[in-house]
C-alpha positions as CSV (number, residue, x, y, z in Angstrom):
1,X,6.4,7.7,-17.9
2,X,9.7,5.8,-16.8
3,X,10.2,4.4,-13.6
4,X,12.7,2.7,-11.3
5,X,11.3,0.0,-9.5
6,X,13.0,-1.2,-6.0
7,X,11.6,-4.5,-4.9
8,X,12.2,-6.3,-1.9
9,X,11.7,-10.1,-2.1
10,X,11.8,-10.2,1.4
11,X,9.2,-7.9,2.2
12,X,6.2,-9.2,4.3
13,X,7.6,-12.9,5.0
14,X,7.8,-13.4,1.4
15,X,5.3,-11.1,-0.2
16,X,7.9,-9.1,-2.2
17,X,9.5,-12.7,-3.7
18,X,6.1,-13.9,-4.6
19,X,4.4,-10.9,-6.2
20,X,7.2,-9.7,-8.0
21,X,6.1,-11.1,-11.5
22,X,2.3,-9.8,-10.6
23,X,3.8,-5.8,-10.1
24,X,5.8,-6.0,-13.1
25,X,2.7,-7.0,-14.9
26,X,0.3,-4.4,-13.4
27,X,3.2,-1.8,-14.2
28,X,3.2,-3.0,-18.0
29,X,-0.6,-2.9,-17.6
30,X,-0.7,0.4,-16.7
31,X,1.8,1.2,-19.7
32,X,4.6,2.1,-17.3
33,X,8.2,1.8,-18.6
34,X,10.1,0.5,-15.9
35,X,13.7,-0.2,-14.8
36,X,13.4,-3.1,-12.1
37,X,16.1,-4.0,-9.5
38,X,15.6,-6.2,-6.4
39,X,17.4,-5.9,-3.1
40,X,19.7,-8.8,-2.2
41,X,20.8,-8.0,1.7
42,X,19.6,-5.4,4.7
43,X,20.6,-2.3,3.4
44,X,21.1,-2.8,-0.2
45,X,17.8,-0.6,-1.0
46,X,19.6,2.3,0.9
47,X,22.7,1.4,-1.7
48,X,20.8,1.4,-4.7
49,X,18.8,4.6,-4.3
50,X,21.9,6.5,-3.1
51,X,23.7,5.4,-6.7
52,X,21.0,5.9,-8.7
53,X,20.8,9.1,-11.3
54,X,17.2,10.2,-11.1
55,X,17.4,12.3,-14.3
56,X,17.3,9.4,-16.0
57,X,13.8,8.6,-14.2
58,X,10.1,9.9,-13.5
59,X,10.0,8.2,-10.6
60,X,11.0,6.3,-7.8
61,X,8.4,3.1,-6.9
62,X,9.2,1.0,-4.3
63,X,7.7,-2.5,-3.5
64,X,8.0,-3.4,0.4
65,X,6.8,-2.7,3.4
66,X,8.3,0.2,6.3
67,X,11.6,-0.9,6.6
68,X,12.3,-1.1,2.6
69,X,10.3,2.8,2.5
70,X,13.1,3.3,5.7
71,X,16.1,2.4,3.2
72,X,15.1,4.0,0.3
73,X,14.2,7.5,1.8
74,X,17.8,7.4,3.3
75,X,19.2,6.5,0.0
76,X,17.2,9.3,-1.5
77,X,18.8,11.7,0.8
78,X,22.2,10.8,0.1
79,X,21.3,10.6,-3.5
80,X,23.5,13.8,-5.2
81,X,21.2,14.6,-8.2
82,X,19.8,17.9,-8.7
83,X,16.8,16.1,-10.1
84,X,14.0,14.9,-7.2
85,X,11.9,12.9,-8.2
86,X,8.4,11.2,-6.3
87,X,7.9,8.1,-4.4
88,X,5.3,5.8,-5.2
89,X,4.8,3.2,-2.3
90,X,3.8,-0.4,-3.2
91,X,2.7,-2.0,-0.1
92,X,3.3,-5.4,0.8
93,X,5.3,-5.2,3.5
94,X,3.9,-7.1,7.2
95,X,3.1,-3.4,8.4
96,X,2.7,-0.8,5.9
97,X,2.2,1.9,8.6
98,X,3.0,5.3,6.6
99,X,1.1,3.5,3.1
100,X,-2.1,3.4,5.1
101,X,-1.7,7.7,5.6
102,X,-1.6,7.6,1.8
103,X,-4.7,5.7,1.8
104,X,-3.2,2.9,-0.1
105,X,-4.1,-0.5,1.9
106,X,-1.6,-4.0,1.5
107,X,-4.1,-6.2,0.3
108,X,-5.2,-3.4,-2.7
109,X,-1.3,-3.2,-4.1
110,X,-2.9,-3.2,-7.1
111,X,-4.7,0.2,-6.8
112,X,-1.1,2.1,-5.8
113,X,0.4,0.8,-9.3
114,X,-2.6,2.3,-10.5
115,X,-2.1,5.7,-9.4
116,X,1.5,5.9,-10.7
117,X,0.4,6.8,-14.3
118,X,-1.4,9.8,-13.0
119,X,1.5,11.0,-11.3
120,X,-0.5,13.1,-8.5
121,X,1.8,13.9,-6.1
122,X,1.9,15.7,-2.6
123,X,4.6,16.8,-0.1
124,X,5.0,15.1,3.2
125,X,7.5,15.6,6.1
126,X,10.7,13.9,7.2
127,X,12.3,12.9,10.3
128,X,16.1,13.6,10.3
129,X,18.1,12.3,13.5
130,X,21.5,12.5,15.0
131,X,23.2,10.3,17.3
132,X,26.5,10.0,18.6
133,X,26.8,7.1,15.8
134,X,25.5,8.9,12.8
135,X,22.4,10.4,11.3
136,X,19.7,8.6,9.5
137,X,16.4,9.7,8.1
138,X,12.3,7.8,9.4
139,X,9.2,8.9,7.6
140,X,7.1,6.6,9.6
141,X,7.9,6.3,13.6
142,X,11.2,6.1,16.1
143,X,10.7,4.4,19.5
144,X,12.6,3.6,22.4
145,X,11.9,1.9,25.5
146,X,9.4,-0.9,26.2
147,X,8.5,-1.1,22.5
148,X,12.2,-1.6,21.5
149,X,12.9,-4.1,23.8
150,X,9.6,-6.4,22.6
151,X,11.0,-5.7,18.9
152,X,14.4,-6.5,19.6
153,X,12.9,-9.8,21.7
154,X,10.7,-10.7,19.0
155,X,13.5,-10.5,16.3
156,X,15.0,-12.7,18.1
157,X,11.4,-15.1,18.3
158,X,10.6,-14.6,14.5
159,X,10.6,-18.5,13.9
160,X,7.4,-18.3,15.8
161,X,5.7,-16.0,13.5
162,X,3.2,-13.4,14.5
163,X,3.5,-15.2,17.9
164,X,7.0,-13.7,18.4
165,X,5.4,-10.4,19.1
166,X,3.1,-11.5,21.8
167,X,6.0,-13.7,23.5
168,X,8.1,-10.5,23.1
169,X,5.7,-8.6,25.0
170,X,5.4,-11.3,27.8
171,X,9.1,-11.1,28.5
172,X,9.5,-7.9,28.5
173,X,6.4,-6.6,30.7
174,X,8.0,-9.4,33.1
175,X,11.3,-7.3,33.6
176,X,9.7,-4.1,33.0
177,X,11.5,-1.3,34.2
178,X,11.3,2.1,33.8
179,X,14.1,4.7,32.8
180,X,14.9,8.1,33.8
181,X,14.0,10.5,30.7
182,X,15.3,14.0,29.9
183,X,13.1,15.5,26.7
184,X,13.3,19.0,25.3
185,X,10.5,20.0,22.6
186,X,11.2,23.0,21.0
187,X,13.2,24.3,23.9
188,X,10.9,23.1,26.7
189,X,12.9,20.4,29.1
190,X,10.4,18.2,31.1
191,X,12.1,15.1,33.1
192,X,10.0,11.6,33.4
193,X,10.1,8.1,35.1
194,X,9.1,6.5,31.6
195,X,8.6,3.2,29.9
196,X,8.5,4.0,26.2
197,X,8.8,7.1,24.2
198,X,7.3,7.3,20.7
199,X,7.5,9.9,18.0
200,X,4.7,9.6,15.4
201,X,5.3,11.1,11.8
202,X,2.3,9.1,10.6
203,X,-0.7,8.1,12.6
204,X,0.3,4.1,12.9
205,X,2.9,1.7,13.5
206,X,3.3,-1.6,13.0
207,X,0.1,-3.7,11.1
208,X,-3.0,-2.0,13.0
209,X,-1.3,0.2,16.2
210,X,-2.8,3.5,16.2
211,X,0.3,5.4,18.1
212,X,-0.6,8.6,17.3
213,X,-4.4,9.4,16.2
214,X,-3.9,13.3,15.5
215,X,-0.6,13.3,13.8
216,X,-0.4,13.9,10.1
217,X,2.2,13.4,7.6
218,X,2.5,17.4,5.9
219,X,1.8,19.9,9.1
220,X,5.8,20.0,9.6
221,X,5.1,18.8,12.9
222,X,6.1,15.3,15.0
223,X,3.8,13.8,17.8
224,X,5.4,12.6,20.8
225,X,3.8,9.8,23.1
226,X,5.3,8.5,26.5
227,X,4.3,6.0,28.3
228,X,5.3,6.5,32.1
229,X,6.0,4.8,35.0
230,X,3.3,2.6,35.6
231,X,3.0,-1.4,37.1
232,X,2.8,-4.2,34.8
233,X,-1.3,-4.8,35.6
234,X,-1.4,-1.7,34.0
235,X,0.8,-2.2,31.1
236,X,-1.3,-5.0,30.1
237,X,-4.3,-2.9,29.9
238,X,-2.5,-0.3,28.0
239,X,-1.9,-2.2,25.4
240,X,-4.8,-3.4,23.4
241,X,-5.8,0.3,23.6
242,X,-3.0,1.3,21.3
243,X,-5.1,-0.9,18.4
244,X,-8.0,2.4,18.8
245,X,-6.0,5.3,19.9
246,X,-7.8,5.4,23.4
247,X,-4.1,4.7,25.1
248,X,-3.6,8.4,24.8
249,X,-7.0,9.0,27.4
250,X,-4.9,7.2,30.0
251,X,-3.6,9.2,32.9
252,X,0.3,7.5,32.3
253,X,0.5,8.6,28.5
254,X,1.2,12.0,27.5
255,X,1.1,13.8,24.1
256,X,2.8,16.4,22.6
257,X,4.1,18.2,19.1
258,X,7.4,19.4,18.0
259,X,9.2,20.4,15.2
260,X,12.6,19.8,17.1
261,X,12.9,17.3,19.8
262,X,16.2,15.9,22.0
263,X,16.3,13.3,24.5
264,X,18.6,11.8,26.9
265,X,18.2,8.6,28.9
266,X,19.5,6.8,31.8
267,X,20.6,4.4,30.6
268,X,21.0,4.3,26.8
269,X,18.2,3.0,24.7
270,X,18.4,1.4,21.8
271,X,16.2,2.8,19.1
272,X,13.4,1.6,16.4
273,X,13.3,4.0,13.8
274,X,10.8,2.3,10.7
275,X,10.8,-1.0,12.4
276,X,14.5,-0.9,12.2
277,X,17.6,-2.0,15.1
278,X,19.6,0.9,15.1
279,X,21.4,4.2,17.1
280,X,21.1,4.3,20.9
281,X,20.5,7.3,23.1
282,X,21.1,10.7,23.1
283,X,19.7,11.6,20.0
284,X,17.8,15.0,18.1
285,X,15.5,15.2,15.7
286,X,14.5,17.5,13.8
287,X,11.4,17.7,11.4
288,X,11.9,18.4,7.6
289,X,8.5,19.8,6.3
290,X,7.2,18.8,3.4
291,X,10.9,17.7,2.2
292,X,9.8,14.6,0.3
293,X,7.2,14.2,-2.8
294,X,5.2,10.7,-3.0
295,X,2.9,9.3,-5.2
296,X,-0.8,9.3,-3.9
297,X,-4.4,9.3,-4.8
């Protein structure tokens, strides 16, 4: 079996630069003959994939965390072989939100090298969406609203660490205010006051938030959670429930599923698709069932 191996040094504040030499050793372990490229600068993976000729190649592994999964699937999409070949997912990223769906957890890497010499694969869906900027492809989660802004707050806070999340959230529940939302869901237009707007192709986001409990990565479907108008007391309480899934109980949040989804906003919003700063507001999405094949138990 031959592979081609994207690593990102960067991946989980470091992880990616310090376990390299470890995965190549597993992979030679395992008796997997591997081609091994590391990403130099945001966007490079996306680069890398697009060029690469996957008839040359069994496979496509990938050492990282969301946002390197987020490159490589759009490079894989851009990629103009006729060949398609699977994904196997390293995780050791700081969030490894659509690994956990697979059952592979960050601190047992190990075990996902393992599993690429069997080669037991299984399709999962894709999220394609348009903006007024471009297209790009999320396997794991897009949001917009209140959890954008903390994001885009605590990119700004990294230095501080894990800390920059919770000072991110501080800020922004201080000037929280909602937005006017126009949503269609497979031709059904509903209007909100909302605060954050989250569509779930996997179950978490982030390290340990559990978005969307029922969603599932291969019923060609995408779950939709908003978070409406509601004061910042409650906003506060709404948020360590996200860590169980119990958020969805509340009488502000609201849950649906769609296969093709547009939404508007007063005023634009930027989005997060995969942990990632990029598009605003309008956009559509559209599910792509089962388009991908990745590695898993």
């Amino acid at each position: 079996m031959k592979v081609f191996h994207l690593n990102n040094p960067a991946s989980g504040n470091g992880n990616g630069r310090r376990l390299f030499s470890h995965i190549k050793r597993e992979l030679d372990a395992n008796r997997i003959e591997h081609e091994t490229v590391q990403t130099e600068y945001a966007g490079h993976g996306t680069e890398i994939v697009r060029n690469l000729k996957f008839e040359n190649y069994d496979a496509l592994t990938v050492s990282g965390g969301d946002g390197t999964l987020f490159e490589t699937i759009n490079g894989y999409f851009a990629n103009p072989s006729v060949k398609r070949i699977p994904i196997g997912i390293i995780p050791i990223g700081r969030g490894n939100a659509f690994a956990r769906d697979l059952e592979f957890h960050p601190k047992m890497w190990g075990d996902a090298i393992d599993t690429i010499s069997f080669n037991k694969t299984k399709h999962v869906d894709v999220a394609l969406c348009s903006t007024k900027e471009g297209q790009f492809y999320f396997i794991n989660i897009l949001g917009l609203g209140f959890v954008t802004d903390v994001a885009k707050t605590a990119f700004k806070l990294r230095a501080f660490g894990h800390l920059s999340y919770i000072l991110g959230v501080l800020h922004r529940t201080i000037s929280l205010k909602p937005f006017n939302l126009k949503l269609e869901i497979d031709g059904n237009k509903i209007e909100r006051e909302n605060v954050f707007v989250e569509i779930s192709n996997s179950r978490y986001t982030g390290k340990d938030f559990l978005m969307a409990p029922s969603a599932s990565i291969d019923d060609g479907l995408l779950d939709i959670t908003l978070l409406n108008k509601l004061s910042r007391a409650r906003l506060l309480q709404c948020l360590p429930k996200i860590f169980t899934g119990d958020h969805i109980k509340m009488k502000e949040v609201e849950c649906f599923n769609a296969r093709k989804i547009k939404i508007e906003t007063e005023p634009e919003k930027l989005l997060t698709p995969d942990g990632q700063l990029t598009g605003s507001t309008p956009i559509e999405i559209e599910c792509l069932t089962r388009s991908l094949k990745v590695i898993t138990r």
